[in-house]
N, C-alpha and C positions, 0 to 999 in steps of 0.2 A: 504494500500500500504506500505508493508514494507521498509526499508530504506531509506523515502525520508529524504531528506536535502533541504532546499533555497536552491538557483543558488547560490552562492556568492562567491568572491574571498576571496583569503585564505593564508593570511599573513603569510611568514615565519620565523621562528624564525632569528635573526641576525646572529646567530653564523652558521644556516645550509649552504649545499653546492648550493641549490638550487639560492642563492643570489649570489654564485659567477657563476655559470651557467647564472643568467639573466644577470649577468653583462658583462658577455665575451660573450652571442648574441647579445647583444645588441651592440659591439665593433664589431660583425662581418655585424651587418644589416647595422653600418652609413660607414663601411670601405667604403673608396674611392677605388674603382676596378680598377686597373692600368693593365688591361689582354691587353697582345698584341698580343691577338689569333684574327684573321680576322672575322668580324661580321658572316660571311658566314660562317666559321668553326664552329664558334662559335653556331651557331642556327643548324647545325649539329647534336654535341656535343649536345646539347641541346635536340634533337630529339630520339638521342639513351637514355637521361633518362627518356625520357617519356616511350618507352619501358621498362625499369625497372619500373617506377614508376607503371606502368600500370600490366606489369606481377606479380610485387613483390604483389600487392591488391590482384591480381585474385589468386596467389598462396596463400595468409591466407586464401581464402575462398573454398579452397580445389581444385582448376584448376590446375592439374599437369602439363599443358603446359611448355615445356623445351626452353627457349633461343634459341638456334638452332633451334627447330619448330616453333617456330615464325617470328624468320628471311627467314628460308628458303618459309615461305606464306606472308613476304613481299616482297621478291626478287619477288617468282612467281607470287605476283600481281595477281592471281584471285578473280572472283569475287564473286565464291560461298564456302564459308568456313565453317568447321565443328563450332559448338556451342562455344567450348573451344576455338576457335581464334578469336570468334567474342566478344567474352565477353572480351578481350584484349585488339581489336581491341575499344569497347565502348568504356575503362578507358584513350584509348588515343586520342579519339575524345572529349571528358568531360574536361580533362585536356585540350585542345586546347580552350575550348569552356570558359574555366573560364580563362585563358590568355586575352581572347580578350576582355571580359565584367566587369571584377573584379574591375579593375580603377573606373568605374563607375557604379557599380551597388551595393547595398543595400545587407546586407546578410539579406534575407529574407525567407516569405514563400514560394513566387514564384521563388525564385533562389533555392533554395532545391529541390522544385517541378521539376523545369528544370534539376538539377540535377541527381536525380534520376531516370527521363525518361531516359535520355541518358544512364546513366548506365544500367538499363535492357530492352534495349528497343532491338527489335527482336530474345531475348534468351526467350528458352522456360522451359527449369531447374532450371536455375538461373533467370527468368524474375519474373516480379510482374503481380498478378490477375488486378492492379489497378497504374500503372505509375504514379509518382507524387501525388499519395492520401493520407494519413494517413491511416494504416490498419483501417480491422472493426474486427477483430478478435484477440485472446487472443494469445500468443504465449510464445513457451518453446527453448530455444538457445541450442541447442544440444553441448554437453561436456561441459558445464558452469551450476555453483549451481543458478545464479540469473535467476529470471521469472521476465520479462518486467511489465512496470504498464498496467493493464486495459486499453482495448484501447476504455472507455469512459473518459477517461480521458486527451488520448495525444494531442487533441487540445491545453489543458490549457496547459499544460507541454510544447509545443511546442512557445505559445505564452510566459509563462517566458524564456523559451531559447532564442528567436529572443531578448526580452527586456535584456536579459544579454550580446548578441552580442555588441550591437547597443548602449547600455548606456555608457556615456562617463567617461573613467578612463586616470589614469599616463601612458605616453607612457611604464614607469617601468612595469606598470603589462601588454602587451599587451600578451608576450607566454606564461604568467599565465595562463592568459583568453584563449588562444588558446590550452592550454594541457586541461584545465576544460571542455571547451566546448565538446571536443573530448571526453571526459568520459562519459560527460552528453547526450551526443546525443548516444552512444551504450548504455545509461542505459538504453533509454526510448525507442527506437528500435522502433522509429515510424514507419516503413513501413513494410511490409509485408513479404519483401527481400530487400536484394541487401544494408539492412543498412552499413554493414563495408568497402566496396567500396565508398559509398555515403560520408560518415564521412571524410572517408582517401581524398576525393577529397575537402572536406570543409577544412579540415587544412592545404592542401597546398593553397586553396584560400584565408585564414586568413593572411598565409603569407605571399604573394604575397601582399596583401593588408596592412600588416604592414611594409613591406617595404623589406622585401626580393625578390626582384624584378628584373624579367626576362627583362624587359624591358630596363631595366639601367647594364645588362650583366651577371649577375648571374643566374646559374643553383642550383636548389633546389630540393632534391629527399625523401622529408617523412617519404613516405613509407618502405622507406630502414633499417628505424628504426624499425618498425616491424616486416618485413617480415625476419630479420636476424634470431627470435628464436619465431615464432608464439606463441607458452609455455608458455614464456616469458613476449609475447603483452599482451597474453589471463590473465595471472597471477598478472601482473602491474593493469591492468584493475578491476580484483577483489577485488586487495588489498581497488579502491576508493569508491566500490560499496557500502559499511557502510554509505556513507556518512559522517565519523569522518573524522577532519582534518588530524587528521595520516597520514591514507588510501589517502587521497586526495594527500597528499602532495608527497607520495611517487609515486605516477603516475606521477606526475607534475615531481618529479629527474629522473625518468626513460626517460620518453620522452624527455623532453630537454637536458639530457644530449647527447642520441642519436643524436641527433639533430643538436649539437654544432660539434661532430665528425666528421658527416656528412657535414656541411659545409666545415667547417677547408678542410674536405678533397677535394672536387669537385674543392673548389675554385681556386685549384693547376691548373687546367685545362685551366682557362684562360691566364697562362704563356705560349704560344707558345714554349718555349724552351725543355721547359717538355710534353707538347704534342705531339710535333714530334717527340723527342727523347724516349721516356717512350711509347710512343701509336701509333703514325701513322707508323714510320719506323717501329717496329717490327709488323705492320698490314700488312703491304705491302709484308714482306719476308715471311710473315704464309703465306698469299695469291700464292706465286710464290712456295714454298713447297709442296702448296698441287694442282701445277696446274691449278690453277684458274686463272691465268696472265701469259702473256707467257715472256721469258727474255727480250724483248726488251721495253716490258709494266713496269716491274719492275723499269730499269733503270729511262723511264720519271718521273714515279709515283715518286720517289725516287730523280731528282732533283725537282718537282714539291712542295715535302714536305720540301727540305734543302731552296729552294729561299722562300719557304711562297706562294708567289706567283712569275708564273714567264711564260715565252711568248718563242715562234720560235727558238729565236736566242738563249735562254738559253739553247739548245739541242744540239750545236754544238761538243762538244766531245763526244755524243751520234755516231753520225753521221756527220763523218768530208767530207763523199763523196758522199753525199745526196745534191742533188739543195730544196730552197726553198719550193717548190713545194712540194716536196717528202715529207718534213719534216711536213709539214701544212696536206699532208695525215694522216699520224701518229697520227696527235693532234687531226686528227676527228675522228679518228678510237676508238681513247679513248672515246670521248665524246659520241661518239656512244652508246657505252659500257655505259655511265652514270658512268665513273670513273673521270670525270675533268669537270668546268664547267667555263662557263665566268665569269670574274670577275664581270663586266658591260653589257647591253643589247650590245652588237653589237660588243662588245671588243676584243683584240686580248690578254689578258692575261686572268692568270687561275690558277685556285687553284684543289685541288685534291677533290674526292667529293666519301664518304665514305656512302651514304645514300642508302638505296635501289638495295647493288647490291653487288656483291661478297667478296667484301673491308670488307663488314659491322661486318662476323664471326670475322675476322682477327681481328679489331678493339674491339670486346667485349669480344674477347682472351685477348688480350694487356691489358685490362679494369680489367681483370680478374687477371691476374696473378700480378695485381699492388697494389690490394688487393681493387678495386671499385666495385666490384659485392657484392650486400648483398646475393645473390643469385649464388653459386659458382660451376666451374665445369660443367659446362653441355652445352659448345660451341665445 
């Protein structure tokens, strides 16, 4: 087996950049998030980067699904979709699925396993002979010089990788461990398919688990690191596949540097000031431009995003000659539409609601032209 190397981490020299990259994520993972974007935006927002997170994977692995086709098959909400929207659809069900279990669950063989059924599970191109197995077969990674080890061997290889998760280090080296791991799991290309999807969903679980954490209101997108210059992933990746620490290290500055940008940037998202102003309101005016809202829809939608949240009476220079009544018409007419949603079960205010529905181009425009798409152009 050519190239192997121990698992091991891989001390960088003091003077490299890499030490000042772990040290400004690691200032970005203990930040106190002060967002005063409403939890319900907020998990919105949240929702549209599971759609990058999910397309930006399926696009390194060659799914030319465009942004716009995927929004437009989740507006129309069917329920029979071509292959390419379902393989999408998997990396956003996978992501959901490590959200909910991560806290407490073990990275192991059986959460890998879990992972990777989810990922190819009812694709027939992209699916695996074998969900959750370790291949039994030898394989060659088409446009890459490396050949994976024997796959009589990726049990053991599998078992030091779980032991190099799981063995306890300095909080300092956790995105060490987390850029290694990622190298180390495309060297050995345990499964059959569907590896680099698989991986990309393990290091966003790594970091969820180290403390980059949805739960506590942070939005985290990976994948975005890659999926900017595929060339790039593909080439960073090679450089570690020697196994020399050179090679090692320079994956580790590639990735976390991505990494660092990427937070730095999303993180702007939980200022409400900047998300109405930078992304809702100019979602709302694409929307009325291109007819999709009619002008009287604009205007709610439009104090809807200036109050944050806001109720009936907030309408009144909408409609000075409107009873009550009339006006509570209007506000179902919206909801109807699934463009506003209660604040509270039963509540009489509301916030604007960009999920699933004709808002959602307008809003990954706005994403877009803000420079948040790694993936640019095609809404």
């Amino acid at each position: 087996m050519g190239n192997y190397s121990c698992l091991r981490l891989v001390n960088p020299p003091f003077a490299s950049n890499i030490i000042d990259l772990i040290i400004n994520l690691d200032i970005l993972r203990k930040r106190q998030l002060a967002g005063t974007t409403h939890p319900k935006l907020f998990f919105q927002m949240k929702s549209i980067f599971h759609i990058l997170e999910s397309i930006g994977s399926a696009r390194i692995e060659g799914n030319h699904t465009t942004i716009a086709e995927y929004i437009e098959s989740r507006i129309d909400g069917g329920n029979h979709v071509e292959e390419n929207i379902q393989e999408i659809q998997n990396m956003d069900h996978a992501l959901s699925f490590v959200e909910s279990v991560i806290d407490s669950t073990e990275i192991n063989r059986a959460f890998i396993s879990e992972l990777h059924k989810k990922v190819v599970g009812s694709l027939r191109n992209e699916g695996s002979t074998k969900p959750g197995s370790y291949r039994q077969v030898n394989l060659r990674i088409a446009g890459s010089h490396h050949i994976p080890p024997d796959y009589t061997i990726v049990n053991d290889l599998m078992d030091e990788f779980f032991s190099f998760i799981n063995s306890p280090c300095e909080e300092k080296y956790d995105l060490l461990k987390t850029a290694i791991v990622h190298h180390r799991f495309a060297w050995i290309h345990p499964f059959d398919n569907g590896n680099g999807r698989t991986v990309r969903l393990l290091t966003y679980a790594m970091l969820v688990k180290q403390g980059f954490n949805i739960h506590k209101g942070r939005i985290i997108n990976p994948t975005a690191v890659f999926c900017i210059d595929r060339n790039a992933y593909y080439d960073a990746l090679a450089e570690a596949d020697a196994g020399d620490d050179s090679g090692i290290l320079k994956w580790c500055e590639y990735m976390l540097s991505g990494l660092a940008t990427e937070i730095e940037k999303i993180d702007k998202l939980l200022d409400y000031t900047f998300l109405a102003n930078q992304i809702l309101i100019p979602a709302i005016r694409k929307s009325a431009e291109r007819k999709l809202i009619t002008e009287t829809e604009l205007k709610i939608l439009n104090i809807a995003v200036k109050k944050h949240v806001f109720q009936a009476s907030d309408l009144g220079a909408i409609f000075p000659d409107k009873s009550p009544p009339e006006v509570s018409r209007q506000i179902r007419k919206l909801r109807d539409k699934k463009m506003i949603e209660a604040e509270s079960t039963g509540g009489r205010k509301y916030l604007i609601k960009f999920i699933n529905n004709y808002l959602m181009r307008g809003v990954f425009q706005a994403l877009d032209e803000k420079g948040f798409l790694p993936i640019r152009n095609e809404i």
